[in-house]
C-alpha positions as a printed NumPy array, in Angstrom:
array([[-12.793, -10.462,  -6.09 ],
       [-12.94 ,  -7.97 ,  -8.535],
       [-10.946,  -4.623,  -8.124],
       [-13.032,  -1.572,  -9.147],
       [-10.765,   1.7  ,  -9.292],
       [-13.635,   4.252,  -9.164],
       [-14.887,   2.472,  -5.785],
       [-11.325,   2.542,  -4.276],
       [-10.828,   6.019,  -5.167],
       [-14.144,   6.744,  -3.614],
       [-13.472,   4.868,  -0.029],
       [ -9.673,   6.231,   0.129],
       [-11.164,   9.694,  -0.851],
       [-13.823,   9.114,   2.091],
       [-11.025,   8.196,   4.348],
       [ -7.998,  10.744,   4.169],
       [ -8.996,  12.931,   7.098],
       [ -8.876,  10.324,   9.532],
       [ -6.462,   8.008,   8.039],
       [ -2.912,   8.815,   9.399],
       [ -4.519,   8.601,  13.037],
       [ -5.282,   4.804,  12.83 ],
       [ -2.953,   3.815,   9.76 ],
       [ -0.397,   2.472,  12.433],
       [  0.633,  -0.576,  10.718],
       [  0.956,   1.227,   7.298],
       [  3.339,   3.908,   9.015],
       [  5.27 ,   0.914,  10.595],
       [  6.016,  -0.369,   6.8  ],
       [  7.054,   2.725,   5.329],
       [  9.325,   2.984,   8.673],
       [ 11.111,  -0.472,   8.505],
       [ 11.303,  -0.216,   4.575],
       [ 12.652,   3.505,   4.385],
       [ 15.377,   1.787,   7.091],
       [ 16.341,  -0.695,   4.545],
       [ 16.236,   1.155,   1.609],
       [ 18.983,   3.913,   3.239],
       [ 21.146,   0.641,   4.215],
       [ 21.402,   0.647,  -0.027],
       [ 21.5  ,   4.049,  -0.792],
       [ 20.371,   7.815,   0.361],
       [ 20.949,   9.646,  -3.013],
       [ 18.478,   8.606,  -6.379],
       [ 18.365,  11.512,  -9.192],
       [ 14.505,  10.656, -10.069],
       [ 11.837,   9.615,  -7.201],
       [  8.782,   8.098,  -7.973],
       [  6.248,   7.   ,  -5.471],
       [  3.054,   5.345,  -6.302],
       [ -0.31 ,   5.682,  -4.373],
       [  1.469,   8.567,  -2.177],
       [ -1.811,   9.041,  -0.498],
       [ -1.647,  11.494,   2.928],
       [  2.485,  11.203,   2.314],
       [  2.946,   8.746,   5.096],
       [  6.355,   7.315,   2.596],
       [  6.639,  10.796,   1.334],
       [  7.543,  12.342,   4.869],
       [  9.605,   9.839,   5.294],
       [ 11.922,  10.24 ,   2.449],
       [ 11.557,  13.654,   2.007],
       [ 13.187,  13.423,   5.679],
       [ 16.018,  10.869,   4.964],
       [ 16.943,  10.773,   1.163],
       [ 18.652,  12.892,  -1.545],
       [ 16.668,  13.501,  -4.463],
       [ 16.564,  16.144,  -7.676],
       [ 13.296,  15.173,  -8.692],
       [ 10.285,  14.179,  -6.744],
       [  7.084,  12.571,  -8.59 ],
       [  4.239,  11.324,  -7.007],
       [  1.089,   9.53 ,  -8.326],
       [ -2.299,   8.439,  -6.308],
       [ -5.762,   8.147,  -7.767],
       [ -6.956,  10.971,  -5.263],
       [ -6.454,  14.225,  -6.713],
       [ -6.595,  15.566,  -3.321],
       [ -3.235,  13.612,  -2.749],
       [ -1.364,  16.188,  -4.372],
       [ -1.796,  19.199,  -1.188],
       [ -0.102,  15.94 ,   1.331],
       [  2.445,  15.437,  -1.234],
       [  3.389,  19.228,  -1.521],
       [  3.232,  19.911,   2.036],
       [  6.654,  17.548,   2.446],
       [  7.826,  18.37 ,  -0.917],
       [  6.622,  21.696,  -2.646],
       [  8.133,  20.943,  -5.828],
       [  7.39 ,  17.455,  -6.387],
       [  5.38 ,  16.691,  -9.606],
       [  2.008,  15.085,  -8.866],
       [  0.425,  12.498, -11.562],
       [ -3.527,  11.749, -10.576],
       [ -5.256,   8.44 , -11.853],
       [ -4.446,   4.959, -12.416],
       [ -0.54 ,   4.369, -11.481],
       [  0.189,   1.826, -14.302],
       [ -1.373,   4.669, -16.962],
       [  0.532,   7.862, -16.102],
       [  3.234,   8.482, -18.093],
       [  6.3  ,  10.346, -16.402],
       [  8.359,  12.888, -18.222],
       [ 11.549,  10.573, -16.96 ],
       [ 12.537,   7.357, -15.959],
       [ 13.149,   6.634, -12.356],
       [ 16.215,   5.724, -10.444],
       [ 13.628,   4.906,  -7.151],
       [ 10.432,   3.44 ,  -7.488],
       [  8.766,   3.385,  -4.538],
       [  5.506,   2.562,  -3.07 ],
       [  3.896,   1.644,   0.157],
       [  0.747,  -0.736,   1.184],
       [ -0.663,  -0.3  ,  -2.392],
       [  0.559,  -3.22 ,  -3.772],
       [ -2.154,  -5.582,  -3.205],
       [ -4.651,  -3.313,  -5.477],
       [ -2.948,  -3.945,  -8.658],
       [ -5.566,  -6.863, -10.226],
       [ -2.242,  -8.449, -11.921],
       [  0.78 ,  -8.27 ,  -9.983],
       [  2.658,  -9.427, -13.307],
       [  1.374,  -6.824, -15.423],
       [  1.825,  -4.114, -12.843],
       [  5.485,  -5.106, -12.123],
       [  6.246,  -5.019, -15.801],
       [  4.789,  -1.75 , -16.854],
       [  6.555,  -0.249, -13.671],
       [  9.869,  -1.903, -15.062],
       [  9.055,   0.149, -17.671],
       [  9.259,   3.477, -15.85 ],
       [ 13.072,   2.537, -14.181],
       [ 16.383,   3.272, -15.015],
       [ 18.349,   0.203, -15.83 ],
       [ 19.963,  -0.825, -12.376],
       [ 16.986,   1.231, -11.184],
       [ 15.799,   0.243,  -7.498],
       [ 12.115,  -0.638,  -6.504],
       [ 10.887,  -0.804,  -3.281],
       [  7.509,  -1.677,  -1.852],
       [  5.135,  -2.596,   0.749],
       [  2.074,  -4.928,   0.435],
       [  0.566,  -8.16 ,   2.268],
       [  0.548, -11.752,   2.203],
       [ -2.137, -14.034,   2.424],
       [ -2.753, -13.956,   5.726],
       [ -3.674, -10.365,   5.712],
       [ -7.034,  -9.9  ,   7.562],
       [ -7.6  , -13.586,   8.285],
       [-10.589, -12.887,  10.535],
       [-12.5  , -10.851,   8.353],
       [-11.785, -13.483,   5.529],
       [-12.81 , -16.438,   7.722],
       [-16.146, -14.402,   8.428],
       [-17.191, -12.978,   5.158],
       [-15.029, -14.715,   2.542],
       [-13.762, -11.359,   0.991],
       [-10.125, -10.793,   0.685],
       [ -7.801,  -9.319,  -2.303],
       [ -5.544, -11.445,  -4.198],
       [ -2.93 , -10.964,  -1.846],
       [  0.474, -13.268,  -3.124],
       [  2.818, -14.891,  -0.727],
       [  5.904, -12.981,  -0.357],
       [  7.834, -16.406,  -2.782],
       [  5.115, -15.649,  -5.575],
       [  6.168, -11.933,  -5.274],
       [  9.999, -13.004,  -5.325],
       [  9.447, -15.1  ,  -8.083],
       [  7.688, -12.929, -10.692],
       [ 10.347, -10.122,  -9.685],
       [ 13.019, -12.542, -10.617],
       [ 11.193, -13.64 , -14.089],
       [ 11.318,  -9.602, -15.194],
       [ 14.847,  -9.535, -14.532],
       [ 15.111,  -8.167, -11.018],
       [ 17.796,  -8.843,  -8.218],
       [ 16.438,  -8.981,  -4.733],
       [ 18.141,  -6.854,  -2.237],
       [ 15.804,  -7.116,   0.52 ],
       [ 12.528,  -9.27 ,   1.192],
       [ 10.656,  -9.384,   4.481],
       [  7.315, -10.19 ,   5.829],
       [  6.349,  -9.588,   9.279],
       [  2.329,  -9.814,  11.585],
       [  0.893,  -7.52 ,  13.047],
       [ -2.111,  -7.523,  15.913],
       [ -4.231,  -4.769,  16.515],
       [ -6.655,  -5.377,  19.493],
       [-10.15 ,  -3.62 ,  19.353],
       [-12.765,  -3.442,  22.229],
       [-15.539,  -4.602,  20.445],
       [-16.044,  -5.719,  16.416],
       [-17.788,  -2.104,  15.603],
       [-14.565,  -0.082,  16.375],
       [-12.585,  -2.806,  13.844],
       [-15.123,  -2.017,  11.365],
       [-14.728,   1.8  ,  12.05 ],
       [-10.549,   1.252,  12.105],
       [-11.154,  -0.668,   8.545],
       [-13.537,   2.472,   7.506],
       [-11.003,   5.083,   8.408],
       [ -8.124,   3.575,   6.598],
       [ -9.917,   2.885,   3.094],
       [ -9.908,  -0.608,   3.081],
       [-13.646,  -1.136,   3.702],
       [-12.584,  -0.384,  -0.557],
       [-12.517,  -5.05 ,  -0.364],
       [-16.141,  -5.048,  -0.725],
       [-19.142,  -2.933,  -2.715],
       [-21.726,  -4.055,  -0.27 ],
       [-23.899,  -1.635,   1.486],
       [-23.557,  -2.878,   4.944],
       [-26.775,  -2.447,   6.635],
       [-27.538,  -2.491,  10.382],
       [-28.631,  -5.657,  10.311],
       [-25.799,  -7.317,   8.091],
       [-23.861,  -4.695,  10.366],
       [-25.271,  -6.595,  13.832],
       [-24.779, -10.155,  12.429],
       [-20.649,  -9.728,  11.555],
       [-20.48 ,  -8.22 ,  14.895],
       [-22.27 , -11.169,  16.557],
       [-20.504, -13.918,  14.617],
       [-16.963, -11.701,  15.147],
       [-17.709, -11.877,  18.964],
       [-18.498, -15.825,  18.822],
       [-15.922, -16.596,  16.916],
       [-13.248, -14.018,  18.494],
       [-14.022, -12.791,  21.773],
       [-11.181, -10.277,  22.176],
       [-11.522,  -8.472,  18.758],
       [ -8.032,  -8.356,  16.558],
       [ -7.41 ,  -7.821,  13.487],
       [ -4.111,  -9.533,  11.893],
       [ -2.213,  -7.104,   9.135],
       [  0.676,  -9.508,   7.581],
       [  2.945,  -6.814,   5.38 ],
       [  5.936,  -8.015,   2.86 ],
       [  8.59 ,  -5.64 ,   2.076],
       [ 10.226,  -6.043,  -0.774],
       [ 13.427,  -4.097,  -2.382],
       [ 14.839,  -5.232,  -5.789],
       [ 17.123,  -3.949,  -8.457],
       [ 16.328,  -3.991, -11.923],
       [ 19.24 ,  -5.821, -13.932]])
């Protein structure tokens, strides 16, 4: 599918107020990946983190790293009073993370469940190589393939997600060493196929699709979702990945 920007911007935008109460699985990543990125090292000169968002990774860090310089980056403008609230004197860049243009390059490059956005996971990892210090580390958060199976199954939409090899691989073609690589599944349970829908809403990621969902087209996922999966769950598959430029 395509990836339009402007409509992400506008469904994260949307979904900010509610989003750290139901963004459970995207907490758990920044978690287990802020746990394996201290295992390599706590102290990095220049932080930047992509698609900071409501500072889910940026609490964390600011909690367990050593940093001089904090930058941060998200399309949502409004990104920037989350960001400061952990960090007061980070630097905030607003728009398109693979446009911005830091002041200096980065000895951390971190980023988490934003991943799966970029429309060319080459050309993204590339111009972010860009941005690192030689021996630089880059850490990150997205999902494989099996993200969202059920809504896939049902409507056929789903992002280009790669499989956590195809994200090894292309990391290893720019030149990077991987430290760390994980994927893991999680199952959230929902009492009926509306609430999914309203979980999906409230995290931004009803960004996968353009489509005005009516009541009716509302009713007839919600009756095929019930057919086909009488306890409603929805299946998040992340992949953590941490790698060293060479």
């Amino acid at each position: 599918m395509q990836i339009d920007n402007k409509h992400i911007k506008k469904q994260f935008e949307k979904s900010m107020q509610d989003y750290d109460q139901n963004a459970t699985v995207q907490m758990l990543m920044a978690m287990k990946m802020v746990i394996e990125l201290t295992k390599i090292s706590k102290t990095f000169e220049n932080v930047l983190e992509l698609g900071s968002g409501t500072g889910v990774l940026t609490k964390q860090l600011a909690r367990e790293l050593n940093f001089k310089n904090y930058l941060a980056n998200d399309l949502v403008e409004k990104s920037k009073s989350y960001v400061q609230k952990f960090i007061p004197q980070s630097t905030f860049y607003c728009g398109n993370a693979l446009k911005i243009k830091p002041t200096k390059k980065a000895d951390l490059i971190v980023s988490n469940a934003m991943f799966q956005w970029f429309p060319s996971l080459e050309k993204a990892i590339q111009t972010i190589k860009s941005n690192l210090k030689n021996e630089g580390i880059l850490a990150f958060s997205t999902f494989s393939p099996n993200n969202f199976k059920e809504i896939t199954d049902l409507t056929g939409l789903s992002l280009q997600y790669r499989t956590q090899e195809e994200i090894e691989k292309i990391l290893k073609v720019e030149g990077f060493k991987i430290l760390y690589s994980e994927q893991f599944s999680e199952e959230l349970k929902f009492k009926t196929p509306l609430e999914l829908l309203a979980h999906m809403k409230k995290t931004g990621v009803n960004s996968l699709s353009e489509k005005t969902w009516t009541i009716t087209k509302v009713k007839e996922f919600c009756d095929k979702y019930t057919k086909k999966y009488p306890n409603a769950k929805l299946t998040y598959s992340p992949i953590i990945i941490i790698a060293q430029k060479g």
